[in-house]
C-alpha positions in Angstrom: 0.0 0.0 0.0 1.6 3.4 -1.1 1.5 6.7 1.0 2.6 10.3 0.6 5.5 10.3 3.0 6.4 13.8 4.3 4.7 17.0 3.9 1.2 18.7 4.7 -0.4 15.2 3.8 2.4 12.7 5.1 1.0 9.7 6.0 -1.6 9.3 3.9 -2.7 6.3 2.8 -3.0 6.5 -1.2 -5.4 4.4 -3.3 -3.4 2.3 -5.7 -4.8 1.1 -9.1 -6.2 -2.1 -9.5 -4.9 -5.0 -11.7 -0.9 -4.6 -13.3 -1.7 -2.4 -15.7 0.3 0.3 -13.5 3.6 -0.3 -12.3 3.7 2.0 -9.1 6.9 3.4 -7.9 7.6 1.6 -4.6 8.2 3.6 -1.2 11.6 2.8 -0.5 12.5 4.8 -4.5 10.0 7.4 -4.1 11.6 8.2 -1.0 15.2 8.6 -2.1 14.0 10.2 -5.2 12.3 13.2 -3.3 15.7 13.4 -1.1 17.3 14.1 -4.1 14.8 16.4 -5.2 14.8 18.5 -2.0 18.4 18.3 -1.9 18.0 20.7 -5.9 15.4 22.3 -4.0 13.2 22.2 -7.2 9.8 21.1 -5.6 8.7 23.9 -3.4 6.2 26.6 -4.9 7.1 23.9 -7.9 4.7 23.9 -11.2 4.7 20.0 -11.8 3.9 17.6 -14.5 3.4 13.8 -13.7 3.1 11.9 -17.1 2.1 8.5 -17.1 0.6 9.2 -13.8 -0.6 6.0 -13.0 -2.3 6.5 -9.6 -0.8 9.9 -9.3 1.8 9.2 -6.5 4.7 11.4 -7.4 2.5 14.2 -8.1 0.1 13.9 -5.2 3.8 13.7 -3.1 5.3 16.7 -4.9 2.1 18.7 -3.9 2.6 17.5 0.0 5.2 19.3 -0.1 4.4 22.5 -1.3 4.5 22.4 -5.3 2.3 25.2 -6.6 0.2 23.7 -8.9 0.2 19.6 -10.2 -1.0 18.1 -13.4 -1.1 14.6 -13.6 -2.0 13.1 -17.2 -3.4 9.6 -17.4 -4.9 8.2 -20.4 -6.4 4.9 -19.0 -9.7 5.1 -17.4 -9.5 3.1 -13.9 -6.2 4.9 -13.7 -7.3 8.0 -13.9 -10.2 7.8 -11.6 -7.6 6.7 -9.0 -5.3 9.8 -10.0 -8.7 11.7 -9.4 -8.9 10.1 -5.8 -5.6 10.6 -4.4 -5.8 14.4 -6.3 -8.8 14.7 -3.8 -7.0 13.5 -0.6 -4.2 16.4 -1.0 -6.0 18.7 -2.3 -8.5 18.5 0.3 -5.4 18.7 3.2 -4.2 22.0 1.3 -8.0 23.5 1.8 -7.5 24.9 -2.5 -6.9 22.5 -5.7 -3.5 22.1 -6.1 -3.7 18.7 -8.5 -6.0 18.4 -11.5 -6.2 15.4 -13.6 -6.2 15.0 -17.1 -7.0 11.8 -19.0 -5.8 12.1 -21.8 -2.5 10.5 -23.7 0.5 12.4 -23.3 1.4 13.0 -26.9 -2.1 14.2 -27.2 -1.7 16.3 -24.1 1.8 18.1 -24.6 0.5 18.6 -28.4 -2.4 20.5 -26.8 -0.9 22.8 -24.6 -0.1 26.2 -25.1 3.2 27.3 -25.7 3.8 29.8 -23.0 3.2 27.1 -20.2 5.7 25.9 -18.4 6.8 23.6 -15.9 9.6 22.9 -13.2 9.4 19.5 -12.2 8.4 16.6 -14.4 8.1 13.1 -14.0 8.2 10.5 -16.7 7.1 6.5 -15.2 6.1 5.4 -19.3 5.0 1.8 -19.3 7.1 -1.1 -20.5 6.0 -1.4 -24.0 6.9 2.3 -24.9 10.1 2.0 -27.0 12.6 4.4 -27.1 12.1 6.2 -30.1 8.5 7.0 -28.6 9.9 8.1 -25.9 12.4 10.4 -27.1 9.3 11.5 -29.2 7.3 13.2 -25.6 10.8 14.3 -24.7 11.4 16.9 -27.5 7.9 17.6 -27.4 7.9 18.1 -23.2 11.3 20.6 -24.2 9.7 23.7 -25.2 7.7 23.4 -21.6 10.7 23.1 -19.7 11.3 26.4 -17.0 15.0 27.5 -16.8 16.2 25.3 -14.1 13.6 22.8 -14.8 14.5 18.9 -13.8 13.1 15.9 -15.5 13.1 12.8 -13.8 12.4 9.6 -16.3 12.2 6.3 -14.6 12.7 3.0 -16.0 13.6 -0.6 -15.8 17.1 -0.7 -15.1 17.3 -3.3 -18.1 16.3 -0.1 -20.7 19.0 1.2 -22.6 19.6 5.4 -21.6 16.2 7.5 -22.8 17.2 9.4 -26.2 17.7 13.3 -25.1 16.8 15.7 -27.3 18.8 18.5 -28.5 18.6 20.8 -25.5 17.7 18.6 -22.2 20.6 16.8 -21.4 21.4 14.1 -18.5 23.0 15.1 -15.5 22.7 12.4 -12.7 21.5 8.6 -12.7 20.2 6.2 -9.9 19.9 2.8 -9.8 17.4 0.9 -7.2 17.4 -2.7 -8.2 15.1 -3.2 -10.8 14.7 0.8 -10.8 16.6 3.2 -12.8 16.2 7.2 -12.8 17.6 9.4 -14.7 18.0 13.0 -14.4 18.2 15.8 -16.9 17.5 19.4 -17.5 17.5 21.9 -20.0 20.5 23.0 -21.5 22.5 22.2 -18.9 26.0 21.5 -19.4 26.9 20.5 -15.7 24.5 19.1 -12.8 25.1 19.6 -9.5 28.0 18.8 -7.9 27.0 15.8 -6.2 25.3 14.5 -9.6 27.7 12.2 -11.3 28.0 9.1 -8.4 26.1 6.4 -9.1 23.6 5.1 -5.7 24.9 2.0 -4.9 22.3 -1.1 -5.5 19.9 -3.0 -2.9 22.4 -5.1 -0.4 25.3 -3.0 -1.7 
């Protein structure tokens, strides 16, 4: 059972998506990841994007702790519903909507949106059958609605080759969590920060 762990909402138990259509990002990775995270100090008064949202867990966590405004984009219908649930939980803790919920595929989405928005923080969790060259596809069409400073965080089975950057977003930092692997990048960024380039040990390690 997943639950946002720290913020105006910690604790809360979140409603998870029935069935294995979703592959939900397990505590003990969420957790590290948002170390990370606050360690860029990227998340507070944060615009974030959660694609592939899945039940919504890394967005519902990002607006625990203080992101400004969350959109989580979910194209599958049971999914989505559950994204609406958890949106409801924190939003309701925050007393003002903070997360809205858009089903809807995320090519379609990102094709859709106007130019001039932007976002901060965005997550990437595709599922297993999205190949590469797809991928790399939403990348260069997430790039033109990348802030300056933005960080994207893409995870994926540690057994997939490294996401295809665009021109313009490039890597700066990689994780590995057993079967997990996240990668970091951000907008024409030459150099991360400093601590960026060691690899986290695996599990048992």
């Amino acid at each position: 059972m997943s639950r946002i762990i720290a913020g105006a909402a910690g604790g809360t138990t979140l409603v998870s998506v029935p069935g294995s259509l979703t592959r939900p990002t397990t505590d003990r990775v969420k957790e590290a990841l948002f170390s990370r995270l606050d360690a860029f100090e990227v998340i507070a008064d944060a615009r974030v994007l959660d694609l592939y949202a899945g039940s919504g867990s890394l967005g519902v966590e990002s607006a625990s702790r203080g992101a400004q405004s969350v959109d989580l984009v979910e194209s599958d219908g049971k999914a989505s519903e559950v994204c609406q649930r958890n949106a409801d939980l924190v939003n309701t803790v925050a007393g003002h909507k903070v997360v809205t919920v858009h089903r809807s595929k995320v090519d379609s989405f990102l094709d859709r949106t106007q130019t001039a928005v932007r976002w901060d923080l965005v997550f990437l969790d595709p599922p297993y059958p999205l190949d590469e060259p797809a991928l790399g596809g939403v990348l260069a069409k997430l790039l033109p609605h990348l802030a300056e400073g933005a960080v994207v965080v893409v995870e994926r089975s540690a057994r997939t080759p490294e996401p295809s950057w665009p021109d313009g977003m490039e890597r700066f930092a990689e994780r590995k969590y057993g079967e997990t692997k996240l990668w970091f990048a951000e907008p024409g960024a030459e150099e991360g920060p400093e601590d960026a380039p060691e690899e986290e040990p695996e599990d048992g390690s």
